[in-house]
VEXDREN-2710 file (C-alpha; in Angstrom, 1 decimal):
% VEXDREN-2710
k/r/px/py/pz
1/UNK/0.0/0.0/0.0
2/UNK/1.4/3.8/-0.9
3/UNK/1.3/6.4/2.0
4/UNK/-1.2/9.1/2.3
5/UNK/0.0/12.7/3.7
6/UNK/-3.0/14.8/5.2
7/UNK/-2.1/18.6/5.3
8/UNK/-2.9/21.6/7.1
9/UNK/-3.2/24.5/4.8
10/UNK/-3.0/27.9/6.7
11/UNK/0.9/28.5/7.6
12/UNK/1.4/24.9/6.5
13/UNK/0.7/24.6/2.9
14/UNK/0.4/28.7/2.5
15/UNK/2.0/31.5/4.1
16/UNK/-1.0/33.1/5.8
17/UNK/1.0/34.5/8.5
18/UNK/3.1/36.3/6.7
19/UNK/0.7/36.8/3.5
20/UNK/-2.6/38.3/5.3
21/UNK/-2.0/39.2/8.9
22/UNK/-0.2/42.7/7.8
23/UNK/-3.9/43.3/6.6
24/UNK/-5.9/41.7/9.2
25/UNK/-4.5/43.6/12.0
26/UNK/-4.7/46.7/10.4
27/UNK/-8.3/46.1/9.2
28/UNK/-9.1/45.1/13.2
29/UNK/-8.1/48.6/14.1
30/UNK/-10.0/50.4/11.8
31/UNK/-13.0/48.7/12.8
32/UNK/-12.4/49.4/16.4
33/UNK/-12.0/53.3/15.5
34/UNK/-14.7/53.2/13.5
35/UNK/-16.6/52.2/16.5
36/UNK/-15.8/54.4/18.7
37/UNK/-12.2/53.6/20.2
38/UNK/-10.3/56.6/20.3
39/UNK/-6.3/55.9/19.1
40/UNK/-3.3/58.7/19.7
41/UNK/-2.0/57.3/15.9
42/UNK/-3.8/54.4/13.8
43/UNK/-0.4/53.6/12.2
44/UNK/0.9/53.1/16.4
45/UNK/-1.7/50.9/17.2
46/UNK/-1.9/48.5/14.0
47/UNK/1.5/48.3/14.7
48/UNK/1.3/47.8/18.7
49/UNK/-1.5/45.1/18.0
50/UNK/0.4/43.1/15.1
51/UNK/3.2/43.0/17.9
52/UNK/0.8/41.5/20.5
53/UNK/-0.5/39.3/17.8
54/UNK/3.1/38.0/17.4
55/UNK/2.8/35.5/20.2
56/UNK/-1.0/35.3/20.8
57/UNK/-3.3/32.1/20.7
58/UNK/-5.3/34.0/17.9
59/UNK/-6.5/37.0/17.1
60/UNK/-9.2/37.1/19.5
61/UNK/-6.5/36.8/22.1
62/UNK/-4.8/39.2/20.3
63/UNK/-7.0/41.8/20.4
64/UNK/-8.7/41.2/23.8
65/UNK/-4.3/41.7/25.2
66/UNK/-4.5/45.1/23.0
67/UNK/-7.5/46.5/24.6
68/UNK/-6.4/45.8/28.2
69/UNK/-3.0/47.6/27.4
70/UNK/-4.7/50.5/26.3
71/UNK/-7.1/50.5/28.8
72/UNK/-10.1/50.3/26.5
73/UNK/-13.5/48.9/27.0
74/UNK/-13.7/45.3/25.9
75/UNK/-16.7/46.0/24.0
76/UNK/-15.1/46.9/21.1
77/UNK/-13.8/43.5/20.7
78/UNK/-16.6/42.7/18.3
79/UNK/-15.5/45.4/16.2
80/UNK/-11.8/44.2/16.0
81/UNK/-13.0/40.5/15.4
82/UNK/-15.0/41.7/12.1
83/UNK/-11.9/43.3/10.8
84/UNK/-9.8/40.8/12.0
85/UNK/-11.5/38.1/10.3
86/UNK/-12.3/39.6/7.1
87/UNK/-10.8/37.9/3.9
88/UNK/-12.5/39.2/1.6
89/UNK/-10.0/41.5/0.2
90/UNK/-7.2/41.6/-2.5
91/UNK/-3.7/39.7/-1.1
92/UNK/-1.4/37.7/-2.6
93/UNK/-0.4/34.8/-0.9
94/UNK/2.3/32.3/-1.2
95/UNK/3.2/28.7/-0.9
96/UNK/6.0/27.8/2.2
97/UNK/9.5/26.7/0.9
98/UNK/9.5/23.4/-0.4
99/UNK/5.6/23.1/-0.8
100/UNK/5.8/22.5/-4.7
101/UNK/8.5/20.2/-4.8
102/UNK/6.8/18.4/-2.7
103/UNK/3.7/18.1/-4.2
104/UNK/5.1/17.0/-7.3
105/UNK/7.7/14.6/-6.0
106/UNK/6.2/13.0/-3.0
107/UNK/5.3/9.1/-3.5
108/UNK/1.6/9.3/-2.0
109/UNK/-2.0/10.4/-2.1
110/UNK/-2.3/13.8/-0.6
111/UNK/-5.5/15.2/1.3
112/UNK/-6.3/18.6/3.5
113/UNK/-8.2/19.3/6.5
114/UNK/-8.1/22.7/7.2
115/UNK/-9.9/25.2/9.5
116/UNK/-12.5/27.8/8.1
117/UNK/-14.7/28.6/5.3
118/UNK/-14.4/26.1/2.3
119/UNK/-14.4/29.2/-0.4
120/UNK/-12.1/30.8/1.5
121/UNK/-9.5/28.3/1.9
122/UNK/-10.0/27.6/-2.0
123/UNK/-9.7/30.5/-2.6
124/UNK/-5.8/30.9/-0.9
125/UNK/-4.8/27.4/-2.3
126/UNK/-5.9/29.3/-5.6
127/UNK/-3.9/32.4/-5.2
128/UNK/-0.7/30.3/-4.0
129/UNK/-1.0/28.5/-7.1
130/UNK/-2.0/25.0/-6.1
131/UNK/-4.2/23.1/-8.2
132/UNK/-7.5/21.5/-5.5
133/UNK/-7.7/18.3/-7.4
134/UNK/-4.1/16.8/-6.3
135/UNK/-6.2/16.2/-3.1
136/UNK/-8.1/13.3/-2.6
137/UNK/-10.1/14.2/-0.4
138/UNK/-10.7/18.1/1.2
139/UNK/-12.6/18.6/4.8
140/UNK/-13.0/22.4/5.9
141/UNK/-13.8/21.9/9.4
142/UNK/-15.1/24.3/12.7
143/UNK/-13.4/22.3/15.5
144/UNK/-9.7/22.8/16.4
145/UNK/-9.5/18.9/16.9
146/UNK/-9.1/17.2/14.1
147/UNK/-9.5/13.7/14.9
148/UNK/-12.6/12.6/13.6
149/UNK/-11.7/14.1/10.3
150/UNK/-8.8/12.0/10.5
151/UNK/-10.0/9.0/11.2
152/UNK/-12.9/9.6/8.3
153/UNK/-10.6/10.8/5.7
154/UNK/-8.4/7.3/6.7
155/UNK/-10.9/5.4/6.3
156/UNK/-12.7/6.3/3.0
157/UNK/-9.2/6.6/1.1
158/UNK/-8.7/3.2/2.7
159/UNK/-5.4/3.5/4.1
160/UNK/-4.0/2.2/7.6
161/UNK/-2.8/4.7/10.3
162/UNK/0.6/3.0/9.9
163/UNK/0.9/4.6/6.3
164/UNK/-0.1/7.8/7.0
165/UNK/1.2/11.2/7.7
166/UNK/-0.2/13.7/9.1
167/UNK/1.5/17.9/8.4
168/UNK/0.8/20.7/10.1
169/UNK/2.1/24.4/11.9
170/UNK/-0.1/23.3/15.4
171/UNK/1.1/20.0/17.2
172/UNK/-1.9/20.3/19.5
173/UNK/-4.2/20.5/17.4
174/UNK/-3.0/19.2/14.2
175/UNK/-0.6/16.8/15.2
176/UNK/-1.7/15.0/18.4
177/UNK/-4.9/14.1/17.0
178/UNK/-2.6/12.3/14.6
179/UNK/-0.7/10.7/17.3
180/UNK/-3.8/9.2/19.2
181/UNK/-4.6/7.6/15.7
182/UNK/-1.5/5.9/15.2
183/UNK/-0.4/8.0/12.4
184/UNK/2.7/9.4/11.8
185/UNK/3.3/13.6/12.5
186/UNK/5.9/16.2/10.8
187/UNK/5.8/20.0/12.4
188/UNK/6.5/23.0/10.2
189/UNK/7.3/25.7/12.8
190/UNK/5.6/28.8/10.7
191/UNK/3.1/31.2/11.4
192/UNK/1.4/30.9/15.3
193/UNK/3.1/27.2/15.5
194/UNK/6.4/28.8/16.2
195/UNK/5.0/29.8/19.6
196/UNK/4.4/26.3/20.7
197/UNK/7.3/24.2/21.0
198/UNK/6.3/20.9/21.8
199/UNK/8.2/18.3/24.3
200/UNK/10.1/15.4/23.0
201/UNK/8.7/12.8/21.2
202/UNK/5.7/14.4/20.7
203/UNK/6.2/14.8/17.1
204/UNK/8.0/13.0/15.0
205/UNK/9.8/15.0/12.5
206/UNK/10.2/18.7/12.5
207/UNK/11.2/19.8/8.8
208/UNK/11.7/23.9/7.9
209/UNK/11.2/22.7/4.3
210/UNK/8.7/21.0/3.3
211/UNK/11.0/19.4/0.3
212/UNK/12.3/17.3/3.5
213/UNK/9.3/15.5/3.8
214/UNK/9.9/13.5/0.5
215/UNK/12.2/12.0/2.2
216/UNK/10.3/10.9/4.5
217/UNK/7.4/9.4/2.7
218/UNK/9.6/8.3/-0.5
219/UNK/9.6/9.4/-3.9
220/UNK/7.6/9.1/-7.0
END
């Protein structure tokens, strides 16, 4: 039997970190002023809050931090979550080092379970310039645990955990699941998953290019 690699897609497949959150955090202060939070400089506080948002869970954590330093009312944390969260604008986005190569050299059937809107993940794996269809299967999901996504995506491709990989930026969340299922995990430390180192043995490989993991699975 060949092996099956299940990717993560934001700061795993595509650089979202780098690519969109720029944007994002300015777009959650504009909100916020627009509804009513009074700023000294907008440029000072996009930049104050993308700092924050540095080594935050998320960008509700993010946010919620920026607020309490500036001593405003948390109300307006509505406001910065509808900037925050608001793709729908022009970006480009692009694939992490090594994402191609391995995509065209890998020996094994690939799939994706990411978190968020379907049309909006599409639509980055679109700008980055990866075709959909080299995945076999495609699961946009709203729980941070992944397992049962997993476990169905393992079983309708019909492959055993033993022959499957599991990629992603989050070990928590993307890779543990994996772990409890008997698959196998690689960490790419990018994006928010650099701020979560995790103890030893909890993965299994840790690659900063993704061309490593063909080396891992096999070749073509």
């Amino acid at each position: 039997m060949g092996k099956l690699i299940i990717f993560d897609l934001d700061d795993c497949l595509v650089d979202t970190w780098g690519s969109m959150f720029p944007q994002l955090t300015n777009q959650a202060v504009d909100e916020m002023v627009k509804a009513g939070l009074k700023v000294t400089s907008l440029e000072k506080a996009a930049k104050r809050l993308a700092e924050i948002n540095e080594d935050a869970k998320d960008g509700t954590d993010a946010i919620t931090a920026f607020l309490k330093e500036i001593n405003a009312d948390a109300s307006y944390l509505e406001a910065g979550k509808k900037g925050f969260y608001n793709f729908n604008f022009e970006y480009s986005i692009k694939p992490l080092p090594g994402v191609m190569e391995l995509l065209q050299q890998a020996k094994a059937t690939f799939a994706l379970v990411t978190k968020g809107s379907f049309d909006d993940q599409m639509e980055k794996l679109k700008r980055a310039g990866i075709d959909k269809k080299i995945f076999q299967k495609i699961l946009a999901v709203e729980d941070y645990d992944k397992t049962k996504p997993y476990r169905e995506i393992m079983e309708k491709l019909k492959f055993l955990p033993k022959d499957c990989f599991v990629v992603g930026d989050r070990y928590k969340t993307d890779l543990l699941p994996a772990t409890a299922l008997g698959m196998t995990t690689v960490l790419v430390p990018w994006g928010r998953g650099k701020n979560v180192v995790p103890k030893k043995g909890e993965v299994n490989h840790v690659v900063h290019n993704l061309k490593e993991i063909v080396a891992i699975v096999g070749r073509k």
